[in-house]
C-alpha positions in Angstrom: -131.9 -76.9 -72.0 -131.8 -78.4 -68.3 -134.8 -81.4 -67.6 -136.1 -81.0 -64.1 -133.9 -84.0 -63.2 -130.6 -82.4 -64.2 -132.0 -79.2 -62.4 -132.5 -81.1 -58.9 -129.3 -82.2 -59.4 -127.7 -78.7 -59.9 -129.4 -77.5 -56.3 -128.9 -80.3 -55.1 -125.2 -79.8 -55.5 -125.1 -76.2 -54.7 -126.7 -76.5 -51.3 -124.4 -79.6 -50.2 -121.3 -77.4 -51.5 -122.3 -74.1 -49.7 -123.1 -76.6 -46.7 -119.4 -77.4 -46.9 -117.8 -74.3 -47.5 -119.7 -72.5 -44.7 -118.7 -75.9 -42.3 -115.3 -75.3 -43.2 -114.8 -71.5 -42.7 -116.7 -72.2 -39.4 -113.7 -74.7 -38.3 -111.2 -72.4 -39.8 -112.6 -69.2 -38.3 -112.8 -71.4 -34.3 -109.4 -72.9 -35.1 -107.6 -69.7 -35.8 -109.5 -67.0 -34.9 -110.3 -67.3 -31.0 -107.4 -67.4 -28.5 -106.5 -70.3 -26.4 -108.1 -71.1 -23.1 -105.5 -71.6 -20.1 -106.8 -74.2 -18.5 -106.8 -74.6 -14.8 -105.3 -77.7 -12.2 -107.3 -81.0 -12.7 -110.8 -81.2 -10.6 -110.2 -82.6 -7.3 -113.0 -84.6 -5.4 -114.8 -83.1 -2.3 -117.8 -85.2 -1.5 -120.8 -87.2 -2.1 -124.1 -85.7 -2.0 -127.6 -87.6 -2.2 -129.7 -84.8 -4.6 -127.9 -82.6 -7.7 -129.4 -79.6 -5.7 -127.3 -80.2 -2.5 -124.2 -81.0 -4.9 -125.0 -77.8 -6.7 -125.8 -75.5 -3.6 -122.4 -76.6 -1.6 -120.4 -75.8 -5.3 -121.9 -72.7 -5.2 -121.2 -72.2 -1.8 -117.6 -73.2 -2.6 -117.4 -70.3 -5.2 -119.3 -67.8 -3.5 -116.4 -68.3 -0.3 -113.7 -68.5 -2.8 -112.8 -72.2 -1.4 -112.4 -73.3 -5.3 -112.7 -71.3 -8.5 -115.0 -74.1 -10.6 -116.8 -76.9 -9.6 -119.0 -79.8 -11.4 -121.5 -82.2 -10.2 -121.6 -85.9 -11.6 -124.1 -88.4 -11.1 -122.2 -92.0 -10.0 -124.1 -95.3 -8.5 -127.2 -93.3 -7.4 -125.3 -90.7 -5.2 -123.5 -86.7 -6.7 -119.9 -86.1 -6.4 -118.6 -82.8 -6.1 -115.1 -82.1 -8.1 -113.9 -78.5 -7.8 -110.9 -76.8 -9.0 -109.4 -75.1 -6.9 
């Protein structure tokens, strides 16, 4: 008969081994199972902007006038530049 202590163990075990297997069909099933993204050209710079929102808005008015497919705003020495892709 089991003690508490070799019980523990046992779940213990179990729930770090179904951890695993479920981890590793996960990285199987995105590894195999989903088709490749083509990825676009390389983002190219188009401006400085002093607030995120005015980044944002002239990305999105970049999309919305089909001047560039994708766009992202990143924060650099206190000021938003605006990479798209065109």
């Amino acid at each position: 008969m089991l003690s508490q202590y070799d019980a523990s163990l046992g779940e213990g075990f179990m729930r770090r081994a179904a951890k695993l297997l479920s981890t590793g069909a996960l990285a199987v099933g995105l590894t195999l199972g989903l088709p490749a993204v083509a990825h676009a050209g390389p983002y190219e710079f188009a401006g400085s902007y002093p607030s995120q929102t005015e980044c944002v808005t002239a990305g999105d008015q970049g999309v919305i006038d089909q001047s560039w497919t994708d766009y992202r705003c990143t924060l650099f020495e206190g000021v938003w530049d605006l990479y798209v892709r065109i």
